[in-house]
N, C-alpha and C positions, 0 to 999 in steps of 0.2 A: 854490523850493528843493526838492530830490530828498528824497525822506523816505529814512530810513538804514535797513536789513532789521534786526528786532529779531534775528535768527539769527545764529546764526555761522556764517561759510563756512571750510569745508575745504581745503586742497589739499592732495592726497595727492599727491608727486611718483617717480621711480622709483629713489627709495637704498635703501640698508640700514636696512632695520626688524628690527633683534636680539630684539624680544621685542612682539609684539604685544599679548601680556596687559598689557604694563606700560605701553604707549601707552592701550590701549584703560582701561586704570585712574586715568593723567592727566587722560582726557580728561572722565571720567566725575567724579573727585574733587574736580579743580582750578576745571574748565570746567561743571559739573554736568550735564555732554550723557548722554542715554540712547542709547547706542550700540548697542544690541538694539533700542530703538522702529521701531514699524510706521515702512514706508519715506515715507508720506501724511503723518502727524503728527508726524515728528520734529523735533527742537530746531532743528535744522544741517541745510546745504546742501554737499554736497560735487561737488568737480570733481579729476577722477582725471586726469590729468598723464602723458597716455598710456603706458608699463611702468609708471607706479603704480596700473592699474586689479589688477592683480597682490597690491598692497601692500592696497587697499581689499577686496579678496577674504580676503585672510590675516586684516583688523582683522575680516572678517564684515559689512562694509559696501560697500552695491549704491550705487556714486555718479552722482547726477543728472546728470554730462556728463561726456566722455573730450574729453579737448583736445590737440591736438598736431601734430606730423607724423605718429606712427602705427609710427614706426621702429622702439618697442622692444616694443611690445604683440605678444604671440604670440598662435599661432591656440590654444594650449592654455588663454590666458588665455581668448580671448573666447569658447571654447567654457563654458569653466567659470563662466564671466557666464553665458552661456546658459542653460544648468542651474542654476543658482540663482536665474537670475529664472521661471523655469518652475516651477520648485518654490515660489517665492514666488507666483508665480500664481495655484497651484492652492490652495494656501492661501485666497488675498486672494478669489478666485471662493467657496471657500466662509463667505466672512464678508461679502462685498460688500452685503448686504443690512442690515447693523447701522455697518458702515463709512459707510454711502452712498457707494458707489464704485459707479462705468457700467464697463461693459464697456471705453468705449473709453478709458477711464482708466489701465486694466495699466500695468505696469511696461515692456512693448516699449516704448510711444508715450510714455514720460515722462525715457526717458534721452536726450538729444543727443551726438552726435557731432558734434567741430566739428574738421576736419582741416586742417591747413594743409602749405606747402611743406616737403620737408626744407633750401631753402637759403631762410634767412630773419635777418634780425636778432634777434630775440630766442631768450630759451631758451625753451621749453617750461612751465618754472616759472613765467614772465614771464607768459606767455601763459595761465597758468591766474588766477595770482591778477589780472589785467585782468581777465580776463572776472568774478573774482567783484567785484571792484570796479564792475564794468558794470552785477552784477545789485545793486547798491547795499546790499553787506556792506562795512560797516564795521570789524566785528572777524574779523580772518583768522589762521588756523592753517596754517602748513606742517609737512605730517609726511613722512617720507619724504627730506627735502632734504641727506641726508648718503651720500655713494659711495666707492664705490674709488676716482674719481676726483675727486683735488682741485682739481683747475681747476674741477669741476661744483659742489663742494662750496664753494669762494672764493667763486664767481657767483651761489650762492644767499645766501650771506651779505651779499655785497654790495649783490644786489637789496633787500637791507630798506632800505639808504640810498637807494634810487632820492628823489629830488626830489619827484618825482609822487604819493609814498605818505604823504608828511612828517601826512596831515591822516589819517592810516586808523592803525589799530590793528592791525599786523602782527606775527607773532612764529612762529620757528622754536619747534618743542617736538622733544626726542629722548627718550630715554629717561630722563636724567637732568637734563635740562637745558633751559631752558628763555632766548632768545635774541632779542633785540629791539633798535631804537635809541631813544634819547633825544632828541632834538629839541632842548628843552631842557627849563629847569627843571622838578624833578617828585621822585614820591614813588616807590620801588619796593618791590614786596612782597616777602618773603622768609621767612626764620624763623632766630631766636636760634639762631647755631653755624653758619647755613648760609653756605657759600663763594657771592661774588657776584665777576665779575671785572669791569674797566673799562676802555674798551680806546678811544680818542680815534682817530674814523677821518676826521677832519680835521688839520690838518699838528701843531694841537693844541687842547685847551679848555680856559679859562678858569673854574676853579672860584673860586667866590666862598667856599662851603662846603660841607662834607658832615655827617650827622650820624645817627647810627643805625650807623655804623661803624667798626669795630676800629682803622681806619690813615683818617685823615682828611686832607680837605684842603682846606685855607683861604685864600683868595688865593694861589694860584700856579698853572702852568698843569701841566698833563699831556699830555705829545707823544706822537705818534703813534707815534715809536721814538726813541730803544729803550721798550718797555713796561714799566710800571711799576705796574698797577694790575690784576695779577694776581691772586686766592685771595685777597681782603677776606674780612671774617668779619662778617655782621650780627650786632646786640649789640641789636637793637631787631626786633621783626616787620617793622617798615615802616624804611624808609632813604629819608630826603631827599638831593636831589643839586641844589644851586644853581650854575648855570652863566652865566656872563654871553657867552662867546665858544664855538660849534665845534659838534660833534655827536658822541657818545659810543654804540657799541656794547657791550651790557649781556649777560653773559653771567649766568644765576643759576643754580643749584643747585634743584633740584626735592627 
């Protein structure tokens, strides 16, 4: 059996990030990642989602691989990578000796590019969090996964139901918000007052019970539409959600 990466992997993809302090604050409070740490000893493993190498440059994070077709990455981004891994460079040259870092270690020779066709089946998002599932990250963050366009912004949602991820710990984080599916039964964290929404993205599920929540629900089902399980209000830290039928998209409140 594959051992599971104690880290967390990143995908930075190429949406709208309104406030990077406030990401780079989740990530640090929620997640306890040191988002400043040397690029060699940090927590997490990030894969920039090629225009979100753009987005990991704004958080002040140089990400271990750019994946993609390549279509949205400007040469301003990749210059500006450039020069901040040069300047990280010259840094890490003069500490390389307390680090134990080799010369051929830098920052060039440790970031991958992995470019694929522009006409392909999958998105780009797809193609990031695979590969961090390849590098055997079990808990995965999407940032970035929110756009002008909503077709881009459905497919990232969607992609958390993929079949293929049911056994992996995936979850959108925005700035407010934080976005994941249920499988089934399970406990979700939250905090007394805060808005959790619940959204059945199967034709419906099958609740047995719920409990840690303002508007519950107990033997009957929840359809996919019309929606009905909007703005819950947790009344407990933790919420149980007992389901016997379907799969449920969890939207919470940060």
């Amino acid at each position: 059996m594959t051992k599971k990466n104690s880290k967390i992997g990143i995908c930075v993809s190429n949406g709208s990030i309104k406030s990077a302090e406030e990401i780079k604050k989740i990530l640090e409070e929620k997640f306890n990642l040191l988002i400043n740490s040397n690029f060699y000893n940090r927590d997490f493993f990030v894969a920039a989602v090629n225009g979100g190498t753009a987005n990991c440059l704004n958080l002040g994070i140089i990400p271990n691989a750019i994946i993609g077709d390549m279509d949205s990455i400007t040469t301003d981004v990749l210059d500006n990578l450039k020069n901040k891994i040069l300047e990280l460079e010259k840094d890490l040259n003069e500490s390389s000796k307390n680090l134990n870092i080799k010369n051929n270690e830098l920052l060039t020779n440790k970031i991958k590019f992995i470019s694929y066709k522009l006409d392909k089946d999958e998105s780009d998002t797809q193609l990031g969090v695979d590969y961090l599932i390849q590098q055997n990250f079990y808990n995965i963050l999407l940032i970035g996964a929110f756009g002008n366009r909503a077709d881009h912004s459905l497919a990232n949602i969607f992609l958390l139901a993929n079949p293929t991820y049911k056994d992996y710990d995936i979850r959108i984080i925005t700035e407010n918000s934080e976005i994941f599916i249920l499988h089934k039964s399970g406990s979700i964290k939250g905090g007394i007052g805060k808005k959790v929404s619940i959204f059945s993205i199967t034709p419906y599920t099958y609740f047995i019970k719920t409990s840690g929540l303002k508007f519950k629900l107990k033997e009957e089902k929840l359809l996919f539409s019309p929606v009905r399980g909007l703005s819950n209000i947790f009344t407990r830290n933790t919420a149980r959600i007992d389901i016997r039928e379907g799969k449920l998209l969890i939207i919470r409140e940060l």
